[in-house]
Residue frames as a rotation matrix with the C-alpha (Angstrom) as fourth column:
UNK 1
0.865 0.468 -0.182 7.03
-0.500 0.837 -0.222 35.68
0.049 0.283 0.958 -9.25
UNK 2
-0.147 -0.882 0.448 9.71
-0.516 0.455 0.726 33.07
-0.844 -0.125 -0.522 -8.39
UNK 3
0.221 -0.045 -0.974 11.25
-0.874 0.435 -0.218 30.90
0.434 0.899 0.057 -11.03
UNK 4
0.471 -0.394 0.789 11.73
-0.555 0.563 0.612 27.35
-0.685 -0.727 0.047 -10.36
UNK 5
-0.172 -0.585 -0.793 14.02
-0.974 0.220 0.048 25.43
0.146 0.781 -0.608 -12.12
UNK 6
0.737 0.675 0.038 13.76
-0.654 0.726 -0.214 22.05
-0.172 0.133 0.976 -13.23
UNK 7
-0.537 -0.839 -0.092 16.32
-0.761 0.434 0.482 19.25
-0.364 0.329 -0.871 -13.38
UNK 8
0.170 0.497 -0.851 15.26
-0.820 0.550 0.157 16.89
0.546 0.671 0.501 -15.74
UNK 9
0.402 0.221 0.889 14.93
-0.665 0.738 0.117 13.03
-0.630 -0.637 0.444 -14.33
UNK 10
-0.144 -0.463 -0.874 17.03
-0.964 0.266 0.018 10.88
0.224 0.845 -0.485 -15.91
UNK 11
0.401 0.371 0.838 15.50
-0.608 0.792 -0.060 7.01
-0.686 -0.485 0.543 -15.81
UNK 12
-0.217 -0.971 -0.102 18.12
-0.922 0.169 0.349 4.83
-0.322 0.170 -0.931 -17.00
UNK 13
0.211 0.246 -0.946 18.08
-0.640 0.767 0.057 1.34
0.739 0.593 0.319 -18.30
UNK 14
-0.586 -0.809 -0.051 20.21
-0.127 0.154 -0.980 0.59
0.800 -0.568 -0.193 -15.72
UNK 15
-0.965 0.090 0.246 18.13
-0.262 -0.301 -0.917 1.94
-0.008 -0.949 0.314 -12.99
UNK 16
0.412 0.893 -0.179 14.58
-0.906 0.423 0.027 0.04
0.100 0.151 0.983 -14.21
UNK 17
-0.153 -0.393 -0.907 16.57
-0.343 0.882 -0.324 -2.86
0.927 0.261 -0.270 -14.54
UNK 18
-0.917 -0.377 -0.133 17.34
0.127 0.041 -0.991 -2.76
0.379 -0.925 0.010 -10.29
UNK 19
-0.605 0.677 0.419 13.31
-0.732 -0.680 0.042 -2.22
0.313 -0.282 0.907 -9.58
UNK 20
-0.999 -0.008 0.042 11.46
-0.032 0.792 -0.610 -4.20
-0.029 -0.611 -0.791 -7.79
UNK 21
-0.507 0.826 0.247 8.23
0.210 -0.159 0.965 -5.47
0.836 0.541 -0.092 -8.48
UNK 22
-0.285 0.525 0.802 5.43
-0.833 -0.550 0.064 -3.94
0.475 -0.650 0.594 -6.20
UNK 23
-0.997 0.073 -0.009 4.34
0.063 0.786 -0.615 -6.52
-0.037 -0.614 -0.788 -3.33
UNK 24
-0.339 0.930 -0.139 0.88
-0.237 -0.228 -0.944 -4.67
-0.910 -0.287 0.298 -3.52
UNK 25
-0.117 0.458 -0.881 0.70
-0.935 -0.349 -0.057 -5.28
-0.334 0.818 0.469 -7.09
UNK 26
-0.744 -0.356 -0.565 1.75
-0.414 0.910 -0.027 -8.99
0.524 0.214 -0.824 -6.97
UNK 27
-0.951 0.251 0.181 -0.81
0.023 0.640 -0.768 -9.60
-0.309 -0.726 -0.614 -4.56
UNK 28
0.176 0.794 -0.583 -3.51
-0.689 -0.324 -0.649 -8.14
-0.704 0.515 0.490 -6.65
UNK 29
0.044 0.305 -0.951 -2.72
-0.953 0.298 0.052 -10.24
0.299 0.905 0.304 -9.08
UNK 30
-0.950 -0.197 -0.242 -2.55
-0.120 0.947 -0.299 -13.45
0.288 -0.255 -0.923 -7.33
UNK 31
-0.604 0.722 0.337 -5.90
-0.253 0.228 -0.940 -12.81
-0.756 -0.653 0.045 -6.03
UNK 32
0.009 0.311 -0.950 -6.88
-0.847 -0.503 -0.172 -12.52
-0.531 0.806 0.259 -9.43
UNK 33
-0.416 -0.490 -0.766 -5.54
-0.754 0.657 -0.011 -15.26
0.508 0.573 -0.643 -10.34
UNK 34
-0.930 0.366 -0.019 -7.19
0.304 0.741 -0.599 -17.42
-0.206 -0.563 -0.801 -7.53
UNK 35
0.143 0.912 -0.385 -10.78
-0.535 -0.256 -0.805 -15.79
-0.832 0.321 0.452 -8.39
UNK 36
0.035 0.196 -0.980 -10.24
-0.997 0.068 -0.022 -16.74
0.063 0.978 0.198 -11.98
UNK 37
-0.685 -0.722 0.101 -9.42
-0.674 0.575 -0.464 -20.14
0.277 -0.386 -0.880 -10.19
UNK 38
-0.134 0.894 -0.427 -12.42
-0.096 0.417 0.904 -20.49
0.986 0.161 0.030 -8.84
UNK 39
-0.473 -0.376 -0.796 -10.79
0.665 0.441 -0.603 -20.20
0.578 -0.815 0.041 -5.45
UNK 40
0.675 0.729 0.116 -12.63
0.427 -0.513 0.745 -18.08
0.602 -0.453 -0.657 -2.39
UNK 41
-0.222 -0.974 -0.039 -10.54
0.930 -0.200 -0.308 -15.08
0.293 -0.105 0.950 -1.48
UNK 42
0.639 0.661 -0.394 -11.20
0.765 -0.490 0.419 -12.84
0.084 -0.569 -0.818 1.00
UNK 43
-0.193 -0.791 0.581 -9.16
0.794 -0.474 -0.382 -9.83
0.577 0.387 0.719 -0.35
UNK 44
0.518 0.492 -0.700 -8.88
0.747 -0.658 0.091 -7.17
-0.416 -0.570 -0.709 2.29
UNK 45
-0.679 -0.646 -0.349 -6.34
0.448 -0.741 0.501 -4.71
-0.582 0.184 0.792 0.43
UNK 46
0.439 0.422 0.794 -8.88
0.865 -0.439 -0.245 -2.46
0.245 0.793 -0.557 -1.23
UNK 47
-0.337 -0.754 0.564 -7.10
0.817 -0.532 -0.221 0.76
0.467 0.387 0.795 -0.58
UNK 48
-0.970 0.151 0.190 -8.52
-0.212 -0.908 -0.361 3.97
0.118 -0.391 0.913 0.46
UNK 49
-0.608 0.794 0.007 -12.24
0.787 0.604 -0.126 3.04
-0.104 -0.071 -0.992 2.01
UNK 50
-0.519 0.629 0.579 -14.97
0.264 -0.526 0.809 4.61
0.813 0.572 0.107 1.29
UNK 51
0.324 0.935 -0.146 -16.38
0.101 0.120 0.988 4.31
0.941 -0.335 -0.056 4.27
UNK 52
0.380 -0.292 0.877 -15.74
-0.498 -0.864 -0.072 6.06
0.780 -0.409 -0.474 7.76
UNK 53
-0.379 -0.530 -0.759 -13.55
0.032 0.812 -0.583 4.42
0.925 -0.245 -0.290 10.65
UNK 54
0.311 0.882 -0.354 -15.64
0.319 0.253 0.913 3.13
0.895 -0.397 -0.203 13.35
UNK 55
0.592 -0.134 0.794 -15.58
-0.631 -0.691 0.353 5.52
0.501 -0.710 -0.494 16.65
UNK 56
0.903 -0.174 0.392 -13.97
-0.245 0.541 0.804 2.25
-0.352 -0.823 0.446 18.63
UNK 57
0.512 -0.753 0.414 -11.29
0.742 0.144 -0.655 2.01
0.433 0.642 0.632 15.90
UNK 58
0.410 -0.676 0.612 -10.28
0.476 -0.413 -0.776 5.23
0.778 0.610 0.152 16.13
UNK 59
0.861 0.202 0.467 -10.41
-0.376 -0.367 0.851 5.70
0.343 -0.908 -0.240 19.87
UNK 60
0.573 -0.653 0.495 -7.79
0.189 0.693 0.696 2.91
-0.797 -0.305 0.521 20.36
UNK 61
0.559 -0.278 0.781 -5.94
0.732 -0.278 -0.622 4.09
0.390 0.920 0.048 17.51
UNK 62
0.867 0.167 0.470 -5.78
-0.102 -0.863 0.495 7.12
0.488 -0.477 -0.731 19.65
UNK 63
0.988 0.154 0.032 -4.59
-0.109 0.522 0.846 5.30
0.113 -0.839 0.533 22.36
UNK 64
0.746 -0.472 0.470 -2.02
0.477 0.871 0.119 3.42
-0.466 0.135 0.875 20.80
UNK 65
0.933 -0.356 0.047 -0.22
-0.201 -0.628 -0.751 6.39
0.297 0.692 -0.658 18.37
UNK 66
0.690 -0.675 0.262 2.72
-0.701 -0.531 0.476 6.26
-0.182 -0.512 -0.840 20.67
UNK 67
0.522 -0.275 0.807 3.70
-0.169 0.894 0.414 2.81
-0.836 -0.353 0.420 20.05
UNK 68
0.243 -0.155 -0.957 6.48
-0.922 -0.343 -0.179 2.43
-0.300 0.926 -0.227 17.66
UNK 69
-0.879 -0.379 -0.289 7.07
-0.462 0.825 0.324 -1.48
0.115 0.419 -0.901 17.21
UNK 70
-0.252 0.648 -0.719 4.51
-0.014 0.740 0.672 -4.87
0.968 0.179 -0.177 17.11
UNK 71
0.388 0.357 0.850 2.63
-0.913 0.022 0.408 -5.74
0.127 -0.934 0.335 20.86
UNK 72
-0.836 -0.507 0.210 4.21
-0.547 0.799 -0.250 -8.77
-0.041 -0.324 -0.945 22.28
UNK 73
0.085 0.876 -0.475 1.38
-0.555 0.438 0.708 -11.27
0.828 0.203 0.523 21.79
């Protein structure tokens, strides 16, 4: 049986201070805020779908893997 050692994590005042808030969380809550607004917000971040990626998605997906920057529009 191996041992593994632990080094404890030391989270500083210092080093919470220097954190940035999440972009994904800020936008959740703005949408939030506009809903509560009354405002019509078509929120596509929902995270992990539930639901399977269509064969033409993932064909071109396929396709495409190799690219590592934006397409020139």
């Amino acid at each position: 049986m191996s041992v593994v050692h632990q080094v404890p994590f030391n989270l500083s005042a210092s080093l919470v201070r220097e954190l940035k808030p999440s972009p994904t969380l800020y936008i959740n809550e703005r949408v939030n805020a506009m809903w509560s607004e009354g405002q019509t917000v078509y929120h596509l971040g929902f995270g992990e779908s539930r639901f399977p990626v269509h064969p033409k998605i993932q064909a071109a997906l396929r396709a495409n893997v190799h690219q590592k920057s934006y397409l020139a529009g």
